[in-house]
KEZA-819148 format. One record per atom (N, C-alpha, C, O): z, x, y; residue in one letter. Coordinates in steps of 0.1 Angstrom, whole numbers, plus 5000, padded with zeros to 4 digits. Example, Ala and Ser with C-alpha at 12.3 -4.5 7.8 and 13.67 -1.06 7.14 Angstrom:
2
507851324943A;507851234955A;507851324967A;508551424967A;507151284978S;507151374989S;507951295000S;508051345011S;
END
This chain:
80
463848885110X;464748835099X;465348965092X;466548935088X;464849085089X;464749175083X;465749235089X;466749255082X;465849275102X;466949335112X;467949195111X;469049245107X;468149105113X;469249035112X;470049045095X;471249025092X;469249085087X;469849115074X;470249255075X;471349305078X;469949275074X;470149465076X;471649495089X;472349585089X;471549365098X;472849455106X;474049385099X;475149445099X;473949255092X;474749185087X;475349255072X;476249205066X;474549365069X;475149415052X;475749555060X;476649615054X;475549615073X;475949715076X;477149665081X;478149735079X;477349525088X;478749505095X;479649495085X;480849505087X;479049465072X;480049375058X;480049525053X;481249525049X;479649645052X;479849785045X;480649845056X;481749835050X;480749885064X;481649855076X;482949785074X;483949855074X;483149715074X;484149605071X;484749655060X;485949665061X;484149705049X;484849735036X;485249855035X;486249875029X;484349965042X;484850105041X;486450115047X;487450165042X;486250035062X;487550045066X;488749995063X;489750045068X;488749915054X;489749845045X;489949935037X;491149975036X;488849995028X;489450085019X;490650215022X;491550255015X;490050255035X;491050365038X;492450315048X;492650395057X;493150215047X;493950175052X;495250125039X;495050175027X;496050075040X;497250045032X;496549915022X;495349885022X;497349865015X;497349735006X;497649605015X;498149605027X;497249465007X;497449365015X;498649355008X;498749414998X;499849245013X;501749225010X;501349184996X;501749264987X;500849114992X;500949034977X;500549184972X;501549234966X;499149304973X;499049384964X;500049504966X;500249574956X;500749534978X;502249624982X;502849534974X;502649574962X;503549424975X;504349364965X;504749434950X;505649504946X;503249344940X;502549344930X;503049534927X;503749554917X;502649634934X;502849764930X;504449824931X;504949894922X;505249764944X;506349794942X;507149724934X;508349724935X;506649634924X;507349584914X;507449634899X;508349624890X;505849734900X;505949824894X;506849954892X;507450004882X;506750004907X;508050074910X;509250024902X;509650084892X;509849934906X;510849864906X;511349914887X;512349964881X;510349874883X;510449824868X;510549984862X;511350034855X;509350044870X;509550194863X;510650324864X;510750434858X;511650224879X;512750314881X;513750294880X;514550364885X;514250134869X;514850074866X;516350084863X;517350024866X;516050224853X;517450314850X;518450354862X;519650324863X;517450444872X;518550454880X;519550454889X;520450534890X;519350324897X;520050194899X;519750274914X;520850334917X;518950294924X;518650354933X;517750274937X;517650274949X;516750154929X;516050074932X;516449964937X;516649874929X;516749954954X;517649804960X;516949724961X;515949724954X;517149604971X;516349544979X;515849604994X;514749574999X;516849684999X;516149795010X;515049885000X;514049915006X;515049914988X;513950014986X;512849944984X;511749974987X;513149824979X;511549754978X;510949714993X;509749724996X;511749685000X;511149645016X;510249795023X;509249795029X;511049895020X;510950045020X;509250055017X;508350075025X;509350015002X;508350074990X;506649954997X;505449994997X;507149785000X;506149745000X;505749715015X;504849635017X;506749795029X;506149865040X;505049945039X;503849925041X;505850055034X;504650165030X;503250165026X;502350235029X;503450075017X;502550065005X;501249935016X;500049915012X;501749865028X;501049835033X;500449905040X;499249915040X;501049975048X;500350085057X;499550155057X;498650185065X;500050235039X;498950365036X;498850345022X;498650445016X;498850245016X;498450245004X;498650304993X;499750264988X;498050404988X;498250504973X;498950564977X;499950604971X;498750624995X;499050775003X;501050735005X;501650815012X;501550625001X;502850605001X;503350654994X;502850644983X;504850764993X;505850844986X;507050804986X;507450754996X;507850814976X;508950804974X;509850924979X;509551044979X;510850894982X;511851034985X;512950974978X;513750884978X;512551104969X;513151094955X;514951184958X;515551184947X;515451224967X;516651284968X;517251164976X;518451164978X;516651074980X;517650954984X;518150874978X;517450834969X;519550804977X;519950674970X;520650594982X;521350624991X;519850454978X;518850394979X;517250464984X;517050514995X;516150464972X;515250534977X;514550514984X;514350394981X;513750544994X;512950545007X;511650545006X;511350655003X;510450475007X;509650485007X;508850515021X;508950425030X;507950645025X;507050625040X;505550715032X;505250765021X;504950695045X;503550755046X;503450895052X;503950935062X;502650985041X;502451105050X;502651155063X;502751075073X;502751275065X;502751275084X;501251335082X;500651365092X;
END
């Protein structure tokens, strides 16, 4: 019983580490490029291509997503 508990909290710690180091789920990409949205409001560079851009990214690689800030319409991708 002891080993059936034990492989079951390592598959579930497992499960979570790898989640953590991967991108956002769409509702939480969403939810952040809205923030974007709101905080770049002024410069009118914020489309509907940059949010598709912003909450691609933001699924893929999460925090590790950047803006390219010399573009209009701005661009959002993941490190290389």
């Amino acid at each position: 019983m002891r080993k059936l508990v034990g492989s079951a909290l390592a598959l579930c710690l497992a499960a979570v580490l790898v989640g953590a180091c991967g991108g956002y789920s769409e509702q939480d990409a969403t939810a952040r490029c809205e923030q974007e949205a709101t905080a770049r409001s002024g410069g009118g560079c914020f489309d509907p291509s940059t949010k598709k851009s912003c909450i691609d990214a933001h699924e893929e690689c999460g925090d590790e997503a950047v803006a390219d800030d010399t573009a209009c319409p701005l661009t959002y991708s993941c490190p290389q």
